[in-house]
N, CA, C and O atoms as a printed pandas DataFrame, in Angstrom:
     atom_number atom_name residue_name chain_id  residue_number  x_coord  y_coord  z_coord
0              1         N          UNK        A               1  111.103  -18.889 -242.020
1              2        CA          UNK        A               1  111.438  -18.624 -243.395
2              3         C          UNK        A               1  110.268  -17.914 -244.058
3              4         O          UNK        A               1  109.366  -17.677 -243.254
4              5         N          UNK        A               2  110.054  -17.545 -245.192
5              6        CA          UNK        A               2  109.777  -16.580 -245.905
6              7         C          UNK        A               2  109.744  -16.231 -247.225
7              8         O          UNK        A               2  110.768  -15.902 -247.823
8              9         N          UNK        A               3  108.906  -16.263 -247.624
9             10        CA          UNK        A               3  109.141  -15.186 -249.783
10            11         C          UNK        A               3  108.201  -14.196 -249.989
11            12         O          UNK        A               3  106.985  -14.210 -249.800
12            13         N          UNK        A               4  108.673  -13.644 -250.255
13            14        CA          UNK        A               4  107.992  -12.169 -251.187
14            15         C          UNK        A               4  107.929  -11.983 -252.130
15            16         O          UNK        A               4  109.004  -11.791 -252.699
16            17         N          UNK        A               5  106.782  -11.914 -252.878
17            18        CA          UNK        A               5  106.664  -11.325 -254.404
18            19         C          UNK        A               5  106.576   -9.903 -254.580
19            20         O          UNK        A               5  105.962   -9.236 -253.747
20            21         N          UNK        A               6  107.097   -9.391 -255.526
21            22        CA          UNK        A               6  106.764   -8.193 -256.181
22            23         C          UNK        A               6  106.946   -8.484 -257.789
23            24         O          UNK        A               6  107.951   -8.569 -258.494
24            25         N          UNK        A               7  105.135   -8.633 -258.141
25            26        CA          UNK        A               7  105.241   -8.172 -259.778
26            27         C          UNK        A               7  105.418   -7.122 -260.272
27            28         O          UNK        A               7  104.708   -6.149 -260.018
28            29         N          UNK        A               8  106.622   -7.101 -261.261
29            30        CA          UNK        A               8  107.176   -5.672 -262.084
30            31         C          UNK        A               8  105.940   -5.513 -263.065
31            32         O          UNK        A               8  105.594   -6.505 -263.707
32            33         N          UNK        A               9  105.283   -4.362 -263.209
33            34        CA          UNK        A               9  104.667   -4.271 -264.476
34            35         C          UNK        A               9  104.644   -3.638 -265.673
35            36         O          UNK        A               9  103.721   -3.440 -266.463
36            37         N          UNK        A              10  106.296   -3.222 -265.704
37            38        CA          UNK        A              10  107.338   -2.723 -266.629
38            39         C          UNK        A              10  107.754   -4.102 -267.489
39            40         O          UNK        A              10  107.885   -4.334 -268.691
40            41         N          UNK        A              11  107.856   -4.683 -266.599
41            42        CA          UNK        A              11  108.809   -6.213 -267.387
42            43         C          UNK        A              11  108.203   -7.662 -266.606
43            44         O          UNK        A              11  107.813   -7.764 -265.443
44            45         N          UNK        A              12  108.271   -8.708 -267.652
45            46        CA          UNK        A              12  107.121   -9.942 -267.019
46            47         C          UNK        A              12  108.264  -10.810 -266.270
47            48         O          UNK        A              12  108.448  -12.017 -266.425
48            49         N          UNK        A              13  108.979   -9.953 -265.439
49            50        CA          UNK        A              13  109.311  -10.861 -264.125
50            51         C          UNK        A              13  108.962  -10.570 -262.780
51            52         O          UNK        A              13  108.602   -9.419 -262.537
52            53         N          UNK        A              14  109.001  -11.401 -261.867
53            54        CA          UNK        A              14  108.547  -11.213 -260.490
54            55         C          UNK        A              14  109.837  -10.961 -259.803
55            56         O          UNK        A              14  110.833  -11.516 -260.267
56            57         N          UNK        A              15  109.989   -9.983 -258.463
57            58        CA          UNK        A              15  111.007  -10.215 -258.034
58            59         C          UNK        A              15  111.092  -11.196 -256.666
59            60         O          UNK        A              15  110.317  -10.710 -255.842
60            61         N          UNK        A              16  111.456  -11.862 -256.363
61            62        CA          UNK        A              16  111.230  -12.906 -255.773
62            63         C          UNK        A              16  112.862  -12.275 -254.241
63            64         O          UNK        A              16  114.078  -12.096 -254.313
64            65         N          UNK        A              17  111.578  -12.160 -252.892
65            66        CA          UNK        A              17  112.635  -12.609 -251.943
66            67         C          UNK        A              17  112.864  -13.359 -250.975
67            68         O          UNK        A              17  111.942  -13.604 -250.198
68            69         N          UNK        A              18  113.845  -13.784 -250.822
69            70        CA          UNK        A              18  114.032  -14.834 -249.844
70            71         C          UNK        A              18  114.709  -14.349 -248.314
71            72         O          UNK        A              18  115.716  -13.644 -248.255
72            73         N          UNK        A              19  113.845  -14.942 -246.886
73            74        CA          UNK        A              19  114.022  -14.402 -245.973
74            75         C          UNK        A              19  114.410  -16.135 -244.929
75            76         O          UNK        A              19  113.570  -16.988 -244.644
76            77         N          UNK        A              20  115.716  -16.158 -244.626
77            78        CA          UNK        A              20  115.711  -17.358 -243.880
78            79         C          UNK        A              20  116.556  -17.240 -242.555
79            80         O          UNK        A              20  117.752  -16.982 -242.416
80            81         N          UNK        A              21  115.536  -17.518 -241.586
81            82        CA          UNK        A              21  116.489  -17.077 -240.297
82            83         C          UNK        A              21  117.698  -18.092 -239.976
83            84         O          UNK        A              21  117.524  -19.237 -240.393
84            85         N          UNK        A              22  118.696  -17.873 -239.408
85            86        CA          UNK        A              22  119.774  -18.977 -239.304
86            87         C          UNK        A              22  120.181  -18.462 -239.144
87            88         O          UNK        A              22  120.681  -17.804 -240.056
88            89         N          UNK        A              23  120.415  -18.188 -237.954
89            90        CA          UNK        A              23  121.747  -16.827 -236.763
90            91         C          UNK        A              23  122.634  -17.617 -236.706
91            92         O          UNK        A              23  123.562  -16.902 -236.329
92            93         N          UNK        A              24  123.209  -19.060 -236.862
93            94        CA          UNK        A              24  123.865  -19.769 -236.505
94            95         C          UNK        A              24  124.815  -20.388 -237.780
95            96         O          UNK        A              24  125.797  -21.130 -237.775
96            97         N          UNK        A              25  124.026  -19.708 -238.905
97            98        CA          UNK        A              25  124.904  -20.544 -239.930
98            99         C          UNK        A              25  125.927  -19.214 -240.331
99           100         O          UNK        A              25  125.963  -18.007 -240.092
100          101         N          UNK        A              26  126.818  -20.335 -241.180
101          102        CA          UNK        A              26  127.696  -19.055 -241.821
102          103         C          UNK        A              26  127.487  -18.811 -243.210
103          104         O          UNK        A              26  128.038  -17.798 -243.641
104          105         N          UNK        A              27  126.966  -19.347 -243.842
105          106        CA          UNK        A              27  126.433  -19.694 -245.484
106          107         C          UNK        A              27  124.862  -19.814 -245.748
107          108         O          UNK        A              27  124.334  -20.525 -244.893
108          109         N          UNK        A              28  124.223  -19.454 -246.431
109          110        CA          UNK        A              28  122.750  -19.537 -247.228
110          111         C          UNK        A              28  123.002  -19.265 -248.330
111          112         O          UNK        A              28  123.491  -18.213 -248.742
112          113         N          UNK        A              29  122.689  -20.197 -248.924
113          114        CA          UNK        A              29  121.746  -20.052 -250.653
114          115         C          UNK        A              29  121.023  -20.513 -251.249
115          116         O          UNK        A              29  120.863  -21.671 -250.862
116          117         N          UNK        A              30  120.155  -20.168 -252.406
117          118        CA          UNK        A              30  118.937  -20.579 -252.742
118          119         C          UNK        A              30  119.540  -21.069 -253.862
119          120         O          UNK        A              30  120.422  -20.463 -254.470
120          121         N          UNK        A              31  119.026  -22.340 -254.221
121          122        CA          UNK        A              31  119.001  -23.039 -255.873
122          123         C          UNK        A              31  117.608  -23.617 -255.815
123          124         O          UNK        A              31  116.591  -23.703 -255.127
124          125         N          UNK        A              32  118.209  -23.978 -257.012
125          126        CA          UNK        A              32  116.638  -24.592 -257.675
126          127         C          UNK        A              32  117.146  -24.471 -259.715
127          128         O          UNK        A              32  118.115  -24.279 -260.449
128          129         N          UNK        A              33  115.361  -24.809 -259.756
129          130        CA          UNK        A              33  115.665  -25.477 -261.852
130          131         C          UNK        A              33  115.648  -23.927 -262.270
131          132         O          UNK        A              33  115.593  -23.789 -263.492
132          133         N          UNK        A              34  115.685  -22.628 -261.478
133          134        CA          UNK        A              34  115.804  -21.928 -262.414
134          135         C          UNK        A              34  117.891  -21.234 -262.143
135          136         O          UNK        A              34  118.570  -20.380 -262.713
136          137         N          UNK        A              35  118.061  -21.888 -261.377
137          138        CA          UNK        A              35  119.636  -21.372 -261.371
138          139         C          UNK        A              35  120.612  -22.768 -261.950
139          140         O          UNK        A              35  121.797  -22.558 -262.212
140          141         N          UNK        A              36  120.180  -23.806 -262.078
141          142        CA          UNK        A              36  120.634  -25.046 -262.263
142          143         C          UNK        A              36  121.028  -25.922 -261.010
143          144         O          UNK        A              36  121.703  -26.951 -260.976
144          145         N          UNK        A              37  120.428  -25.240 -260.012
145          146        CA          UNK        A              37  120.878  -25.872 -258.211
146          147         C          UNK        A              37  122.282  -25.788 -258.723
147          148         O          UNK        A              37  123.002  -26.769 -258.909
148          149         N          UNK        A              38  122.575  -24.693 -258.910
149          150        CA          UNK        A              38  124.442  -24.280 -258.896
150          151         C          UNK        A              38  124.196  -23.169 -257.432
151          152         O          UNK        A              38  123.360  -22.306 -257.699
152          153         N          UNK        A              39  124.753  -23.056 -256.012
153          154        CA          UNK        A              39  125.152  -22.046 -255.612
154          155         C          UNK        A              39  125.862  -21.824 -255.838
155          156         O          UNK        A              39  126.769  -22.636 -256.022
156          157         N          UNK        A              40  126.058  -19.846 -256.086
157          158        CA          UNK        A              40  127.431  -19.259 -256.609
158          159         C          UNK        A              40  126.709  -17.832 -256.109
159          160         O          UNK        A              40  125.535  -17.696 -255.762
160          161         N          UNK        A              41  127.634  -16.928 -256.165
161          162        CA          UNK        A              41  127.156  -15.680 -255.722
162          163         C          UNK        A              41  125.759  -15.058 -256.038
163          164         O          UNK        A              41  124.958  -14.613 -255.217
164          165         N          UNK        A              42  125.648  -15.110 -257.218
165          166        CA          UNK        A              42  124.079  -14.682 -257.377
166          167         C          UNK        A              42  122.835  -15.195 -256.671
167          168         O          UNK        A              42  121.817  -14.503 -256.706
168          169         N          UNK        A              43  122.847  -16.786 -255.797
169          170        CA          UNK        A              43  122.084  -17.048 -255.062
170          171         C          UNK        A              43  122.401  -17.407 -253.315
171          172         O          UNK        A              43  121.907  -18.137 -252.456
172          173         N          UNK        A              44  123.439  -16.492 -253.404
173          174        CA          UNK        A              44  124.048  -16.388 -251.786
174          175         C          UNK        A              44  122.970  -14.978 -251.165
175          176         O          UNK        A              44  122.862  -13.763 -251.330
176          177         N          UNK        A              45  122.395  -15.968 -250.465
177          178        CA          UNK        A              45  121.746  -14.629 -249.521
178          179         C          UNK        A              45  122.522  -14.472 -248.459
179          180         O          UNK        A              45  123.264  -15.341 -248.003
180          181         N          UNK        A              46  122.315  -12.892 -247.854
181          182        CA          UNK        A              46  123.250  -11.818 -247.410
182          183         C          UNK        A              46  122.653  -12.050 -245.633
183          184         O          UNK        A              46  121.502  -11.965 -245.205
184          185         N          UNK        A              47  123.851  -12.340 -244.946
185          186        CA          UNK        A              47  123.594  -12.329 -243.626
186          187         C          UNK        A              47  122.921  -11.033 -242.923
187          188         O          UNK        A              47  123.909  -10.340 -242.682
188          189         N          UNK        A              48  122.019  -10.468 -242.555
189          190        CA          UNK        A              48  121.342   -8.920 -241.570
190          191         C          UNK        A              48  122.047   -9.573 -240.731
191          192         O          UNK        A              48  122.337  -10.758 -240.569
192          193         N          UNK        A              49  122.419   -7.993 -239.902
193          194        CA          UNK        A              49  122.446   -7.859 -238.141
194          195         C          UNK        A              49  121.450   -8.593 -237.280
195          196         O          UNK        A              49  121.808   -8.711 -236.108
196          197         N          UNK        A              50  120.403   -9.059 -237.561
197          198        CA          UNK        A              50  119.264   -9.881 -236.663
198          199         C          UNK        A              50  119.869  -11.363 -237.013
199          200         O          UNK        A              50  119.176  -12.122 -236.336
200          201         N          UNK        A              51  120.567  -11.936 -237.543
201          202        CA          UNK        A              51  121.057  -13.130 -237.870
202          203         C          UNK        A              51  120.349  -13.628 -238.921
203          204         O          UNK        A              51  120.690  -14.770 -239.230
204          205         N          UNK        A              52  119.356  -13.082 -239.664
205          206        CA          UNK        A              52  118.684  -13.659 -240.695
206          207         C          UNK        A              52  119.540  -14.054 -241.706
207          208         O          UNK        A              52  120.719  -14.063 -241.353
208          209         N          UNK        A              53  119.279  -14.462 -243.119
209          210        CA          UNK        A              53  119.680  -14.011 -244.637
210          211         C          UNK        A              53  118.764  -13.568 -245.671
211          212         O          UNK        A              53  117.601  -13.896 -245.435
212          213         N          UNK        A              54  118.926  -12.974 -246.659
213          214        CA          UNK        A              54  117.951  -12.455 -247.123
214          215         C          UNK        A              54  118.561  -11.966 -248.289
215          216         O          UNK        A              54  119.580  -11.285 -248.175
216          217         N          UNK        A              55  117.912  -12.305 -249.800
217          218        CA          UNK        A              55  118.277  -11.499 -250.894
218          219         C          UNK        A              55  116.935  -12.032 -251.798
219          220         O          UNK        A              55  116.023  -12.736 -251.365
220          221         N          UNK        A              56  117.087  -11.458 -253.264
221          222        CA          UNK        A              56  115.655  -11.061 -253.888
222          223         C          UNK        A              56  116.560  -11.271 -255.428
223          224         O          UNK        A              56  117.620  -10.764 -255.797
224          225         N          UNK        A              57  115.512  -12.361 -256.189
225          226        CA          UNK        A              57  116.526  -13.182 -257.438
226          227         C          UNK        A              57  114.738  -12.243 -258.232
227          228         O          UNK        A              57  113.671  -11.969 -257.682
228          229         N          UNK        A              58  115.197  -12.052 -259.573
229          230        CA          UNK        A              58  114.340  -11.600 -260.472
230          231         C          UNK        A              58  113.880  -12.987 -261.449
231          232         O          UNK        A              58  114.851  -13.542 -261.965
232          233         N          UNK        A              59  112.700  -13.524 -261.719
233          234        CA          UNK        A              59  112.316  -14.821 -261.891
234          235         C          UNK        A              59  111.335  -14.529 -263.148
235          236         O          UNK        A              59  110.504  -13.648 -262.926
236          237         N          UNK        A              60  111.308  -14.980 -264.121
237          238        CA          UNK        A              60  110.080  -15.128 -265.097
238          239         C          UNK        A              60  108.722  -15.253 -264.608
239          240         O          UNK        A              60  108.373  -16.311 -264.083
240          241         N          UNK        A              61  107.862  -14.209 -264.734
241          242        CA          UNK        A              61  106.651  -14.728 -264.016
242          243         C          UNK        A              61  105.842  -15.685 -264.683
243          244         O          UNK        A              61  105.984  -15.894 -265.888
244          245         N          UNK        A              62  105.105  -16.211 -264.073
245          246        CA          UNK        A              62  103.960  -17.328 -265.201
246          247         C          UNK        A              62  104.357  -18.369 -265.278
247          248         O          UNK        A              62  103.936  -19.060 -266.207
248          249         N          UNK        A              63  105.338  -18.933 -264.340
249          250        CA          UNK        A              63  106.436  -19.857 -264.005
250          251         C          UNK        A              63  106.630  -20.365 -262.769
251          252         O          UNK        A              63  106.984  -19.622 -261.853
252          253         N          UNK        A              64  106.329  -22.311 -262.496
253          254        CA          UNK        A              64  106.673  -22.828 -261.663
254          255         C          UNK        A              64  108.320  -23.264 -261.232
255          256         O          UNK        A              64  108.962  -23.692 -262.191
256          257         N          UNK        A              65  108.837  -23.222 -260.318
257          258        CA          UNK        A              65  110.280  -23.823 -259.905
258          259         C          UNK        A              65  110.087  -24.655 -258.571
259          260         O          UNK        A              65  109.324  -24.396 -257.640
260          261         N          UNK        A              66  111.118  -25.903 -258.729
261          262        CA          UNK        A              66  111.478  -26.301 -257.817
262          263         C          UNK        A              66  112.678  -25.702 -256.768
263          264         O          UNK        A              66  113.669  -25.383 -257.425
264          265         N          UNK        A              67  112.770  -25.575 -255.982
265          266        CA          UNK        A              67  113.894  -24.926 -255.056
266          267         C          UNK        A              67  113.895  -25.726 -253.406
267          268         O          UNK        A              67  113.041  -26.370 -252.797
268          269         N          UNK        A              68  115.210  -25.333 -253.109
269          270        CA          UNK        A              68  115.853  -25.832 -251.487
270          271         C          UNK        A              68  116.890  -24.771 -251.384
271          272         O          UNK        A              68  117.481  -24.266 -252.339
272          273         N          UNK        A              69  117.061  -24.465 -250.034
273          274        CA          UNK        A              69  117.947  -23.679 -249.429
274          275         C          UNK        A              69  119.416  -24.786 -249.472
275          276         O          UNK        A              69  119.383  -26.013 -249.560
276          277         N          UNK        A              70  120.403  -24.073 -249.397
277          278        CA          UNK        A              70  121.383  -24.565 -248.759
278          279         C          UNK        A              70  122.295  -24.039 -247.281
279          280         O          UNK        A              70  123.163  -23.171 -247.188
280          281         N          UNK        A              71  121.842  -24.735 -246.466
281          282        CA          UNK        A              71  122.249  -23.867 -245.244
282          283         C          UNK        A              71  123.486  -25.088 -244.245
283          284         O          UNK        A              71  123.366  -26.142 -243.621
284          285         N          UNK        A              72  124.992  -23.813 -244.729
285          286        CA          UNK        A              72  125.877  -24.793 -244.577
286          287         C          UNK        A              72  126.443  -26.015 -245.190
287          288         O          UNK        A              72  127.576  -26.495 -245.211
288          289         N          UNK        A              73  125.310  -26.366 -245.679
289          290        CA          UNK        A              73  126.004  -27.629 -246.606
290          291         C          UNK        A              73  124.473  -28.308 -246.889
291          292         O          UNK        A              73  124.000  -28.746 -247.937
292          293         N          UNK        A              74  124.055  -28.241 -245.903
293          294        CA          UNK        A              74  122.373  -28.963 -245.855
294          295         C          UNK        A              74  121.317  -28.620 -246.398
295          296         O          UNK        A              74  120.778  -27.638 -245.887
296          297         N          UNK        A              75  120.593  -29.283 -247.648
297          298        CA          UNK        A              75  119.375  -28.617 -247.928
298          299         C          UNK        A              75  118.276  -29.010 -247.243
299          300         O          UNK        A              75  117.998  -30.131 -246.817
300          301         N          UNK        A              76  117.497  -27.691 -247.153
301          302        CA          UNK        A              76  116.377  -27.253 -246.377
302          303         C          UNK        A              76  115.027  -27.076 -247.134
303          304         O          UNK        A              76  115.246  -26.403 -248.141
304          305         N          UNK        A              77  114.165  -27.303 -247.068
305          306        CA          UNK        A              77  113.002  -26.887 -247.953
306          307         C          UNK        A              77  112.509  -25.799 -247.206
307          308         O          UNK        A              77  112.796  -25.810 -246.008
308          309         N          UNK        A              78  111.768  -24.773 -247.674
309          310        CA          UNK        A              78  110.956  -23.537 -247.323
310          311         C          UNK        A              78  110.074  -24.141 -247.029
311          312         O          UNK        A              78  109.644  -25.135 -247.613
312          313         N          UNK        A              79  109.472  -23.410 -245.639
313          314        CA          UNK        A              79  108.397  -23.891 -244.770
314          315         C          UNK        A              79  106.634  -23.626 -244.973
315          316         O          UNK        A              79  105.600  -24.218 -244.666
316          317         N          UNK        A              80  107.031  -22.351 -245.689
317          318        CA          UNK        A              80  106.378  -21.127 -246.418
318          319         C          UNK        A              80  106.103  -21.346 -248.077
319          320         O          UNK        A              80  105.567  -20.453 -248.734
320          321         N          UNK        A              81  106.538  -22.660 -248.699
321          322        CA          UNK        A              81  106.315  -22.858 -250.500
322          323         C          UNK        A              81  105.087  -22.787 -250.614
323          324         O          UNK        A              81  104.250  -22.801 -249.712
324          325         N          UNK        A              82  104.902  -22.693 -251.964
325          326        CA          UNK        A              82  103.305  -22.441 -252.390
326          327         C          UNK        A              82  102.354  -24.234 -252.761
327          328         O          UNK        A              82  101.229  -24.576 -253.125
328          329         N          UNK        A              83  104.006  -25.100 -252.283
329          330        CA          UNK        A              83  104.031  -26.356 -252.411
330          331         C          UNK        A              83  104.754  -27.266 -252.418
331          332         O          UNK        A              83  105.847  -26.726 -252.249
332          333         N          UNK        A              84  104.988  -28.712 -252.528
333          334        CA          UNK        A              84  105.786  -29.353 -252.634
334          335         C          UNK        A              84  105.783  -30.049 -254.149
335          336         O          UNK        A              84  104.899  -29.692 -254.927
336          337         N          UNK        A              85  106.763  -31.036 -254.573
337          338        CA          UNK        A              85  106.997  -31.380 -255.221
338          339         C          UNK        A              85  108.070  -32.993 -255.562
339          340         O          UNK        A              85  109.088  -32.993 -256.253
340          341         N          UNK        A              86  107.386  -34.396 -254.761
341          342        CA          UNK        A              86  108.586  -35.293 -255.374
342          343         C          UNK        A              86  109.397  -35.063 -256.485
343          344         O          UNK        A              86  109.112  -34.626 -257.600
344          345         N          UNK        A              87  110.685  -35.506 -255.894
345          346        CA          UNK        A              87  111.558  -35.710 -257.120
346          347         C          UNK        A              87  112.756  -36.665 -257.066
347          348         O          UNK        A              87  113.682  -36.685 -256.255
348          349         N          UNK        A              88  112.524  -37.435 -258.101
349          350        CA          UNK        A              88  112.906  -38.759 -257.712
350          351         C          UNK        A              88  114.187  -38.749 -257.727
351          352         O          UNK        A              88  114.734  -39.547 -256.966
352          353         N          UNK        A              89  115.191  -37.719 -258.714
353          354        CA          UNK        A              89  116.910  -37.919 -258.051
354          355         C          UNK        A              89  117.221  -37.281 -256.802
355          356         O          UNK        A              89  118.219  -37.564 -256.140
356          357         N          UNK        A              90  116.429  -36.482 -256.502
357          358        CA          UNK        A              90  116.698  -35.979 -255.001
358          359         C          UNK        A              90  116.457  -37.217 -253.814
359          360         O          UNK        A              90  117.139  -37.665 -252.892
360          361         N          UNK        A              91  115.517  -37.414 -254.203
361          362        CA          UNK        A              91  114.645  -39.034 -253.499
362          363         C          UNK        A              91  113.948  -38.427 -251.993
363          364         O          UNK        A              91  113.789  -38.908 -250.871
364          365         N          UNK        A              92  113.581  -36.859 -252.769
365          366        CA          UNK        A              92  111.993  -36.235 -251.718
366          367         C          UNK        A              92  111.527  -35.217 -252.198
367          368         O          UNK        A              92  111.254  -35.218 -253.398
368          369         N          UNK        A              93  111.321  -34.164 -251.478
369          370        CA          UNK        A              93  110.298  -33.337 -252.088
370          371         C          UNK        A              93  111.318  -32.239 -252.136
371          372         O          UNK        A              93  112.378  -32.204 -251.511
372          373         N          UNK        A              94  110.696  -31.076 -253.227
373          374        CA          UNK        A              94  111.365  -29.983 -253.298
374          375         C          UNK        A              94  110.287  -28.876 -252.855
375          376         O          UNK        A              94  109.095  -29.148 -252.998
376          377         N          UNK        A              95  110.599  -27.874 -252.422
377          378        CA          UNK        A              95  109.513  -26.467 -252.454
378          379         C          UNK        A              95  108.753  -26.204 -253.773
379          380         O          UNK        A              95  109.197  -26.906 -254.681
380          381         N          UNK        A              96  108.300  -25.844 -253.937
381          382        CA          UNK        A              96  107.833  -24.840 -255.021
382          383         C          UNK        A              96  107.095  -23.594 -255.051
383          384         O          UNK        A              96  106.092  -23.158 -254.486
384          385         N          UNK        A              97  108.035  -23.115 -256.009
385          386        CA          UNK        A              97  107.305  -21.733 -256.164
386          387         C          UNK        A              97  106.588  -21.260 -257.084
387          388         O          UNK        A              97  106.893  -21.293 -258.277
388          389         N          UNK        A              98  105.613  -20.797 -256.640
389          390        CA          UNK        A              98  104.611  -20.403 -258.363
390          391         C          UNK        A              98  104.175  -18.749 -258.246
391          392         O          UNK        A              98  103.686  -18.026 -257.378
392          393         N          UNK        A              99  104.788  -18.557 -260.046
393          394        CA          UNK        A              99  104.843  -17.123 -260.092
394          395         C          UNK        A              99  103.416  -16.824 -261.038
395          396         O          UNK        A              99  103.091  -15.670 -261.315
């Protein structure tokens, strides 16, 4: 797994991408506190020909989030966060990302 930043320095967001291999699944998406952990199309990353997924959400920079993949049904934490984060209704840790 994987993220990429690119700071815009037109506008104070980061574009944020997400790279998660899973040749095997049929579904990926990213939630977290800045989508409301709703998956819905805007955080469905896009299956590549190499079996990866991969798409790029535009994020407020100057800004921490909690986030987990959903792969298939199962959340996953990024292996690659800039950190973790308990959280007690989840009842473990979340990724985090800091912009």
């Amino acid at each position: 797994m994987a993220i990429s930043k690119q700071y815009l320095k037109t506008r104070p967001v980061c574009k944020v991408t997400f790279t998660v291999p899973a040749e095997e699944a049929a579904k990926v998406a990213v939630v977290g506190d800045f989508n409301n952990w709703k998956a819905n199309k805007a955080s469905s990353l896009k299956k590549l020909k190499n079996g990866s997924f991969k798409g790029t959400l535009e994020l407020p920079k100057e800004s921490s989030y909690e986030f987990k993949y959903i792969i298939d049904g199962n959340y996953v934490n990024e292996t690659e966060a800039d950190g973790y984060k308990w959280n007690d209704y989840a009842g473990g840790e979340n990724a985090l990302l800091e912009l």
